[in-house]
N, CA, C and O of each residue as an XYZ file, in Angstrom:
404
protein
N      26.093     49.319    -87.533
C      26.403     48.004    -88.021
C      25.304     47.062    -87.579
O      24.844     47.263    -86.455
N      24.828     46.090    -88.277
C      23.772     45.522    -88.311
C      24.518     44.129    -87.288
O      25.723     43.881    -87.289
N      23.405     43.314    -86.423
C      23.921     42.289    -85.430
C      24.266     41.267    -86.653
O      24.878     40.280    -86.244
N      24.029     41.271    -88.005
C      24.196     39.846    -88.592
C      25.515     40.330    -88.788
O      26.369     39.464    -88.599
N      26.077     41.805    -89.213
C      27.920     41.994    -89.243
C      28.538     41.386    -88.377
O      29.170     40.360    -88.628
N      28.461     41.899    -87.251
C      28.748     41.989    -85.481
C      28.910     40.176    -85.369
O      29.875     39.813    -84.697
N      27.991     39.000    -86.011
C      27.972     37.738    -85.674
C      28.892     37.239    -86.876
O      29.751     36.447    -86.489
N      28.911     37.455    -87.953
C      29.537     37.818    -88.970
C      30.910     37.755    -88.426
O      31.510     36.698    -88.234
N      31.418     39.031    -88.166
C      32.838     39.230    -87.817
C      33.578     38.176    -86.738
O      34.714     37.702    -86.737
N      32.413     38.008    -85.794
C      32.804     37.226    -85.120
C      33.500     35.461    -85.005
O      34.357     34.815    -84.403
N      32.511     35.325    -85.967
C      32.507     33.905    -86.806
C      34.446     33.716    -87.724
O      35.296     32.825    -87.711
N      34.372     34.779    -88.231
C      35.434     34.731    -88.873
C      36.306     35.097    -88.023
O      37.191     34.275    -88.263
N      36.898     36.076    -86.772
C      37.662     35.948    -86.320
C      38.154     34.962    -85.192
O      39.335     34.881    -84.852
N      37.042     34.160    -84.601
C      36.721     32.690    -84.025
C      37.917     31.981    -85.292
O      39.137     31.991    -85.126
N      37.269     31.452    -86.422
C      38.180     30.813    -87.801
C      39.329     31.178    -88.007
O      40.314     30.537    -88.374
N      39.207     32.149    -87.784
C      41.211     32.496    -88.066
C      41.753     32.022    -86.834
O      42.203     30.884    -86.964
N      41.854     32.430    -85.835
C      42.831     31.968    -84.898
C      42.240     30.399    -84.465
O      42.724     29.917    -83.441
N      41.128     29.527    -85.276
C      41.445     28.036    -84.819
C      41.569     27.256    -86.407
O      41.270     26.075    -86.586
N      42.005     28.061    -87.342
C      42.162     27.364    -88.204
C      43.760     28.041    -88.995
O      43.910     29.062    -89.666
N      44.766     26.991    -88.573
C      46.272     27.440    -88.697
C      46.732     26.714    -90.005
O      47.897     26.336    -90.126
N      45.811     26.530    -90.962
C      46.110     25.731    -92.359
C      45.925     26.991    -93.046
O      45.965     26.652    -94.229
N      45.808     27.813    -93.023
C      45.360     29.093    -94.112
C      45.313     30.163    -93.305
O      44.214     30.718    -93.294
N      46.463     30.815    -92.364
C      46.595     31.702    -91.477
C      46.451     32.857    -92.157
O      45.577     33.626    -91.756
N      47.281     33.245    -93.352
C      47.504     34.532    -94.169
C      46.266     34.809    -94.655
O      45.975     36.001    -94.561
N      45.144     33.860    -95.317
C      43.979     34.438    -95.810
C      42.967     34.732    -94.666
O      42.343     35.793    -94.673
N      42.818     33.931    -93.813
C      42.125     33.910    -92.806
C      42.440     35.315    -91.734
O      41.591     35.742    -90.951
N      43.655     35.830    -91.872
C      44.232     37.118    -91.254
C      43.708     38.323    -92.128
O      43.645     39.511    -91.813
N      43.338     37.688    -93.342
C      43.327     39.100    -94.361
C      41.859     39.331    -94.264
O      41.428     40.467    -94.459
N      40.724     37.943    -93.859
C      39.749     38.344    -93.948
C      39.113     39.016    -92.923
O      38.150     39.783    -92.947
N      39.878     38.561    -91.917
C      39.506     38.699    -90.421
C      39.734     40.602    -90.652
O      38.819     41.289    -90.198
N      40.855     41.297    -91.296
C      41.488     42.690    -90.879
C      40.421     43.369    -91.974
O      39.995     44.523    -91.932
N      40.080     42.265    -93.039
C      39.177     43.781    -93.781
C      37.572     43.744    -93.466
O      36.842     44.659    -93.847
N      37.016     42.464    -92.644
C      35.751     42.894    -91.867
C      36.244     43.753    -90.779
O      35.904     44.935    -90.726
N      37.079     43.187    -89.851
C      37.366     44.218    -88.762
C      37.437     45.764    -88.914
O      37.131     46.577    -88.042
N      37.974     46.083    -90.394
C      37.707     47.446    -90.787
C      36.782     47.808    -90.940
O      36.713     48.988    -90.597
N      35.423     47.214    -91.511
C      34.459     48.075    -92.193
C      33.662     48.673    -90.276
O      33.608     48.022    -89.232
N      33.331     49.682    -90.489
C      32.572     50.157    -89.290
C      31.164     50.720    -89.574
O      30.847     50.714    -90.763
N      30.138     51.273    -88.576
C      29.056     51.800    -89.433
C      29.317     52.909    -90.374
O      30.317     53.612    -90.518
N      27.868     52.892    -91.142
C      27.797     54.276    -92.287
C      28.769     53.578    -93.521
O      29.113     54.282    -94.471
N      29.162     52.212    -93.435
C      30.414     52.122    -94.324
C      31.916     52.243    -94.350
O      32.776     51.570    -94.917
N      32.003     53.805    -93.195
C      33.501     53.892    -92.953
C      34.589     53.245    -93.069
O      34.290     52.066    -92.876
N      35.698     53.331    -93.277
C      36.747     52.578    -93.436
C      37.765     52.782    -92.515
O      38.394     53.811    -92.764
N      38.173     52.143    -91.491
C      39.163     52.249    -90.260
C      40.464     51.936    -91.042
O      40.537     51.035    -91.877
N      41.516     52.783    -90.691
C      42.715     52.041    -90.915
C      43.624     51.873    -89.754
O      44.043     52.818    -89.086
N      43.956     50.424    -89.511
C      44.265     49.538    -88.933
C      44.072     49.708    -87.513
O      44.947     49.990    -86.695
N      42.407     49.440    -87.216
C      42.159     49.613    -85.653
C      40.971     48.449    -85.673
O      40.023     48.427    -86.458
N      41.304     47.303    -84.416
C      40.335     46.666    -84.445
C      39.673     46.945    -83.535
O      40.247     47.908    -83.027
N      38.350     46.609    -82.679
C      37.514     47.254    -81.911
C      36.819     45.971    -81.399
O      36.152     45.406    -82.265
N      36.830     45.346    -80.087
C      35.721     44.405    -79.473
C      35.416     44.869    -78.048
O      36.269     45.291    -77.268
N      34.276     44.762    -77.822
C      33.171     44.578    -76.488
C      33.068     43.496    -76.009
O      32.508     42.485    -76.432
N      33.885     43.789    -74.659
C      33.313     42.382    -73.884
C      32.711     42.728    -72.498
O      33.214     43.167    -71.464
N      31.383     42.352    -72.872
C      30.248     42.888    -70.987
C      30.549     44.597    -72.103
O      30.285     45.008    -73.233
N      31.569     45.293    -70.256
C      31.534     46.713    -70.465
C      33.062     47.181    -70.825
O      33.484     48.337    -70.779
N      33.835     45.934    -71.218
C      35.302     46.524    -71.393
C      35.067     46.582    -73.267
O      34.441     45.883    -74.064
N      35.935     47.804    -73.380
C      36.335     47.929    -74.952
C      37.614     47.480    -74.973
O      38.211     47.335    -73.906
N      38.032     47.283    -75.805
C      39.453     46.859    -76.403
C      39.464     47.324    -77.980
O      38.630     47.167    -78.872
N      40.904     48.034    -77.952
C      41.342     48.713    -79.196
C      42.698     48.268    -79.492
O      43.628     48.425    -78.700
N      42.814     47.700    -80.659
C      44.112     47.241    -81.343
C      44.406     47.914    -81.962
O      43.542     48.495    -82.619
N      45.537     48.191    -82.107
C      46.720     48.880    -83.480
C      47.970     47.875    -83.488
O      48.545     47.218    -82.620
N      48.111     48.042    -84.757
C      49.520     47.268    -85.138
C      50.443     48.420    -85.477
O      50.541     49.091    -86.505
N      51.181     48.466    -84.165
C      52.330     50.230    -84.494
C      53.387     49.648    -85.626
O      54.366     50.332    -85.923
N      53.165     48.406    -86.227
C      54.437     48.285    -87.162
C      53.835     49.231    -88.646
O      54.715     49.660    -89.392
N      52.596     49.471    -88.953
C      52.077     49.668    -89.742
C      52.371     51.208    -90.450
O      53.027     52.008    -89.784
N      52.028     51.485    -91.391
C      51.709     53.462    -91.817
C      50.966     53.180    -93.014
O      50.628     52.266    -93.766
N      50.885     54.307    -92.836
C      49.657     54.752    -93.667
C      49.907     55.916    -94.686
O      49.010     56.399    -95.377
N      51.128     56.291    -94.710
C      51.725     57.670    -95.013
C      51.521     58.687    -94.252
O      51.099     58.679    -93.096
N      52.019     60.159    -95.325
C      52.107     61.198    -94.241
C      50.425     61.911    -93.849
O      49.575     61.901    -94.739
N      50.128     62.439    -92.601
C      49.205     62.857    -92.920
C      48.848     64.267    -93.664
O      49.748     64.761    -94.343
N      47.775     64.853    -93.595
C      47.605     65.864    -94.559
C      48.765     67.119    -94.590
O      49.135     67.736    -95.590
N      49.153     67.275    -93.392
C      50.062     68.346    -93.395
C      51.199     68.279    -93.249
O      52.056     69.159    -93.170
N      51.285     66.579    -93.184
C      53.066     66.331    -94.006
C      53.544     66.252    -93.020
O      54.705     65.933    -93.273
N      53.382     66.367    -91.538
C      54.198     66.942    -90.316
C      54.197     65.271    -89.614
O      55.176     64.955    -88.939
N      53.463     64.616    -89.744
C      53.594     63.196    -89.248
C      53.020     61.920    -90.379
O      52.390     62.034    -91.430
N      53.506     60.764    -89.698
C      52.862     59.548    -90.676
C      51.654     58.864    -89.602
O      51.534     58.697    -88.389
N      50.992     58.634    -90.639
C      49.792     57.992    -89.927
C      49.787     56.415    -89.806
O      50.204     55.665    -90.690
N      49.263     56.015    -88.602
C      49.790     54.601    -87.853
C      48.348     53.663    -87.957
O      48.199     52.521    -88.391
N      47.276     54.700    -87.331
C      46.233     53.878    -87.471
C      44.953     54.877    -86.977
O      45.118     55.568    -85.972
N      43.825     54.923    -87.633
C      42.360     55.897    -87.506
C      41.426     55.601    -87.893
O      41.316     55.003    -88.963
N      40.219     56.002    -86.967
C      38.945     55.227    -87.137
C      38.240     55.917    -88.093
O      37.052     55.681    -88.314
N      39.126     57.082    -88.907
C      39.049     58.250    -90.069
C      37.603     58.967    -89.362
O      36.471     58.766    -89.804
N      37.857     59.647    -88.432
C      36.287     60.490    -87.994
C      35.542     58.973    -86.497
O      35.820     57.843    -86.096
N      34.609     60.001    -86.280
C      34.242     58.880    -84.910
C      33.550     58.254    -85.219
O      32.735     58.623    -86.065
N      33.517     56.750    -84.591
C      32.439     55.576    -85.290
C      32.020     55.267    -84.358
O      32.572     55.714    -83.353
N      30.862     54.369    -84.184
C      29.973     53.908    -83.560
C      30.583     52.297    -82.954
O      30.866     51.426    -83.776
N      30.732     52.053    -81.473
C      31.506     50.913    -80.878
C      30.607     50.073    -81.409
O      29.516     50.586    -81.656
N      30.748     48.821    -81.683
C      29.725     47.413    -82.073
C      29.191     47.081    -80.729
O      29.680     46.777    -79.641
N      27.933     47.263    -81.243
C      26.632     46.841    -80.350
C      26.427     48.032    -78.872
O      25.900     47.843    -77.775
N      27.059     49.177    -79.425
C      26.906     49.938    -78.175
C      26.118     51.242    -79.061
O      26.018     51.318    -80.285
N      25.647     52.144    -78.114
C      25.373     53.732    -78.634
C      26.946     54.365    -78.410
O      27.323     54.935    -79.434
N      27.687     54.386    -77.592
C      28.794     54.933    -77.847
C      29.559     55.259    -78.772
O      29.570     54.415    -79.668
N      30.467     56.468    -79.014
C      31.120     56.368    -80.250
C      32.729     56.759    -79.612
O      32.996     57.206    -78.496
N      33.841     56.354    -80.957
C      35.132     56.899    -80.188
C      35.620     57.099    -81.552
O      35.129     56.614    -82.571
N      36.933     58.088    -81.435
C      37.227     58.656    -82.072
C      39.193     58.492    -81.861
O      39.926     58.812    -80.925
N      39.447     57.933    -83.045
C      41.040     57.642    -82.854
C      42.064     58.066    -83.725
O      41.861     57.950    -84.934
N      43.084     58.518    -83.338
C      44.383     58.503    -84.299
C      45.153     58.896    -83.611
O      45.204     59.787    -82.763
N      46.449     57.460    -84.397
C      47.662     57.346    -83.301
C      48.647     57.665    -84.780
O      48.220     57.062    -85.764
N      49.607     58.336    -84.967
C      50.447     58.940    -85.507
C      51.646     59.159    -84.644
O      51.705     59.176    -83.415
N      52.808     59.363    -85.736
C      54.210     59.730    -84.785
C      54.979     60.984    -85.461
O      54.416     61.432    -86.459
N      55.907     61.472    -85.158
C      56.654     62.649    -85.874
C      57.000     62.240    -86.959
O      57.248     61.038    -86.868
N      57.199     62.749    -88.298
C      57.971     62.598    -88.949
C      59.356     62.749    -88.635
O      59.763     63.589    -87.833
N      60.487     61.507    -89.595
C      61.428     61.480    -89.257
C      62.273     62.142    -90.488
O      63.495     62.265    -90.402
């Protein structure tokens, strides 16, 4: 991800939480930059910030995604394959899923 994304994302998620006149769009824009990751990838529903040397990883467990491929659970939230942390060489690799009920 390029630093103009990274300042980018930032900018807009700064705007959403100080601008409470247009919360719902400002939430929607904030969750579909927060998705895009490098290479393009598409995260579903995991946000990702660096601060210094702490990471922080969000999921919203109210969420799904359906079942996953083998039907045996629903999917909650995945960084779909491992992505690259913003502004680090590190990479991580996520998925939080539950039993099917």
């Amino acid at each position: 991800m390029t630093a103009a994304m990274n300042n980018m994302r930032a900018d807009v998620f700064f705007t959403a939480s100080d601008n409470p006149a247009q919360p719902k769009q400002a939430a929607l824009a904030v969750e579909h930059l927060m998705t895009r990751m490098s290479g393009g990838r598409i995260m579903k529903n995991v946000e990702m910030t660096v601060d210094g040397t702490m990471l922080t990883i969000r999921v919203d467990l109210s969420k799904e995604f359906g079942p996953s491929a083998s039907g045996k659970t629903i999917i909650i939230a995945s960084t779909e394959g491992n992505v690259t942390i913003p502004n680090r060489e590190e990479k991580v690799g996520l998925n939080v899923y539950r039993k099917k009920s």
